[in-house]
N, C-alpha and C positions, 0 to 999 in steps of 0.2 A: 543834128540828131540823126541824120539821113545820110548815108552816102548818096554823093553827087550823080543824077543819073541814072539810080537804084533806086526802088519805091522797096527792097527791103532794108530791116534793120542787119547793121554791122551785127556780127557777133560779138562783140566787144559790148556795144551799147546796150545789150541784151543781158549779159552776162550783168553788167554795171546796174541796169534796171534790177534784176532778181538781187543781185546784193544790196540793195538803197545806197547805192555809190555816186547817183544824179542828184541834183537838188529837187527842192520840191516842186517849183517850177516845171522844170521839165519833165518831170515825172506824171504831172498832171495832163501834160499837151499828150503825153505819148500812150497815157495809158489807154483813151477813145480808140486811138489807133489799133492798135495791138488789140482789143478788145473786142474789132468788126475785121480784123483779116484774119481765118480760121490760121492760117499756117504760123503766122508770125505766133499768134495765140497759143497754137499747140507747141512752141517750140520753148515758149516760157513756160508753161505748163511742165514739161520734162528736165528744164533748167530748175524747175523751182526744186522739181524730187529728187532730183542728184544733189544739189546744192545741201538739202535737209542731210539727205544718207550720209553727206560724207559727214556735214557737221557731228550728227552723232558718234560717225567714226571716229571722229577725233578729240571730241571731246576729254576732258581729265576724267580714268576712269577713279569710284571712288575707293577710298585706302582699302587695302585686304585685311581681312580679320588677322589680328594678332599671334593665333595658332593657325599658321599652314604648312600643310607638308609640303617635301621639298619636289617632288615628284609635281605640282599642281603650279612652284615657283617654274618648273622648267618649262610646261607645258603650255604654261601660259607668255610666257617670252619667245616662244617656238610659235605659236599660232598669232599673238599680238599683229605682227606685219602682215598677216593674210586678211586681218578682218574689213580694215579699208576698201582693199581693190574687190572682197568679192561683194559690200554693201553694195558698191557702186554698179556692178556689174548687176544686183537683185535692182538696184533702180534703173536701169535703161531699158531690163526685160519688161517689169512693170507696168512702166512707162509707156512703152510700144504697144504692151497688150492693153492698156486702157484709153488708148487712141478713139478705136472707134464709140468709145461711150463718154467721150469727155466732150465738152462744147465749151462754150465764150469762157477765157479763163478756168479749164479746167473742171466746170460745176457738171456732171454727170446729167443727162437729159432727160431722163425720171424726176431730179430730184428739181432742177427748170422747172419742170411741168408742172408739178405739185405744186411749188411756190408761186407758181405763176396763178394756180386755179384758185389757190389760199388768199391771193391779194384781191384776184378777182371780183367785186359785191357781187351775191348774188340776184337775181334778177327780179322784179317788182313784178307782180300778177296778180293783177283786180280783175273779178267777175262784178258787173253790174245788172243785177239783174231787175227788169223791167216788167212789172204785170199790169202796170194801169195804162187804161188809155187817154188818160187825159193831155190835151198837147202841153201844157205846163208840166206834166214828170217827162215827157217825151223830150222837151227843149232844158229841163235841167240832165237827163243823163247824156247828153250829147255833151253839155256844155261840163260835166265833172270830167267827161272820157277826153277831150278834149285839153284841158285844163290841167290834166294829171298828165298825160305825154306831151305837152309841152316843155311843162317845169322841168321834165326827167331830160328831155333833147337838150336842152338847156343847159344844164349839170352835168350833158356829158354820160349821163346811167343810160340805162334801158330799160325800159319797161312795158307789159305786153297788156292788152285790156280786151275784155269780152262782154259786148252788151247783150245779153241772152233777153229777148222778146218772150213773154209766155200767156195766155189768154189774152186779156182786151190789150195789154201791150205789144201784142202783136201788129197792131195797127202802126206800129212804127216802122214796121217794115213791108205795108201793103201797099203794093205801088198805088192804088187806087184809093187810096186812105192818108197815105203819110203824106204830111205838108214838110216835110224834110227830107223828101228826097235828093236833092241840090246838096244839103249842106251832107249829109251820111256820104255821098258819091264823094265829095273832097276830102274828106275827114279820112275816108279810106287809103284816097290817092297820097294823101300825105304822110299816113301813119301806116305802113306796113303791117305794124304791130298790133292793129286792131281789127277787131273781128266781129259781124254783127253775127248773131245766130238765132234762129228760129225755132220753137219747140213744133215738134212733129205732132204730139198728140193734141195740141192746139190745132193745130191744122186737118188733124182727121176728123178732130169735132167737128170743126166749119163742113166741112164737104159732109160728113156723114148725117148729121140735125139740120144742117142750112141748105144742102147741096150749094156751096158758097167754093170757088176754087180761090185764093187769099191771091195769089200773083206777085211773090215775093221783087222784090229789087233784085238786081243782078248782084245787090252786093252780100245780098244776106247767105250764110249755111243754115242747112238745118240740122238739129240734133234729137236725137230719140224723143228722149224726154227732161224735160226743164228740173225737174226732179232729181232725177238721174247724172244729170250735168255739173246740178250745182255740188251734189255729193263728189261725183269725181274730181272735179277743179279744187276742191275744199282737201281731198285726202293729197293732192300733188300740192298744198302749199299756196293755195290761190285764195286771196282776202276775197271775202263779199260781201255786197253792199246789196240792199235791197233799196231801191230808188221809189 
């Protein structure tokens, strides 16, 4: 399939492939190939469009209507022999000008990208949001946030999750308070895609009724408001779960 010594294809084997001249077999072994070397690739690419032009060229045109003048018989047997050379000639210009936008086999790299974003699922985003503090919702939202980006690592998807903390569920992320902080620190290390987050206006309550500073975990953000959050997350498409 290879000339000896050459990692490219003959021109012949080329030509043979555009015309289905190989068997199936080797047709099969070679298309991988051709399909990861840009160059071999673009050269079937331009085989393929010359190959069609001429075919049209020569095709049997069909019968002419039964009254024609004789002026349109002459003119058409005077121009006949030109139309081949100058198809082929619109296919090599073509050809070369669609160079820079054509990729693997030819497919244009817009239209890749499209298909490639159309196959793509798109991406799982749960907000769980937490207002009790009892350590029983505290140790089940840990254990759904957990439980959900495992199964999705698993399966190969992605998926992103956000445990928002808001009144006495804030305690889940008071260094001083939370009997989880151990397990949040790994949960984090291991899941990039999860995020704990703390409502501000919680936090201003404490300091401003309590004079209480909460001393979040290192792993917590915080956000304006819990209100506010769960609206925003919910108009971008993000499920929520009230735990």
């Amino acid at each position: 399939m290879k000339e000896q010594g050459d990692p490219r294809f003959s021109d012949e084997f080329l030509n043979a492939f555009v015309d289905n001249q190989i068997d199936a077999d080797e047709k099969g072994r070679a298309y991988p190939l051709i399909n990861a070397d840009s160059e071999l690739n673009r050269q079937v690419c331009e085989l393929r469009k010359v190959s069609d032009l001429v075919r049209m060229a020569y095709d049997t045109p069909p019968p002419p209507p039964r009254r024609r003048r004789a002026r349109y018989e002459g003119l058409r047997r005077y121009l006949g022999p030109l139309v081949a050379p100058a198809l082929l000639a619109l296919g090599l210009t073509l050809g070369w000008s669609l160079r820079a936008l054509s990729g693997p086999l030819g497919i244009p790299k817009q239209a890749r990208t499209t298909a490639a974003a159309v196959s793509q699922p798109p991406m799982t985003k749960v907000l769980f949001h937490l207002d009790n503090g009892d350590r029983a919702h505290m140790h089940q939202v840990l254990e759904e946030a957990r439980h959900l980006l495992a199964r999705y690592r698993a399966d190969h998807k992605t998926a992103k999750v956000e445990i928002l903390a808001d009144g006495p569920g804030l305690a889940l992320l008071r260094e001083h308070m939370t009997p989880f902080a151990a397990q949040i620190a790994t949960l984090q290390r291991r899941y990039p895609n999860l995020i704990f987050a703390a409502c501000q206006d919680t936090i201003n309550r404490l300091e401003r009724r309590k004079g209480i500073d909460p001393h979040l975990l290192p792993q917590a953000v915080i956000v304006p408001s819990a209100i506010a959050e769960i609206v925003r997350l919910q108009h971008r498409g993000w499920t929520y779960i009230r735990v």
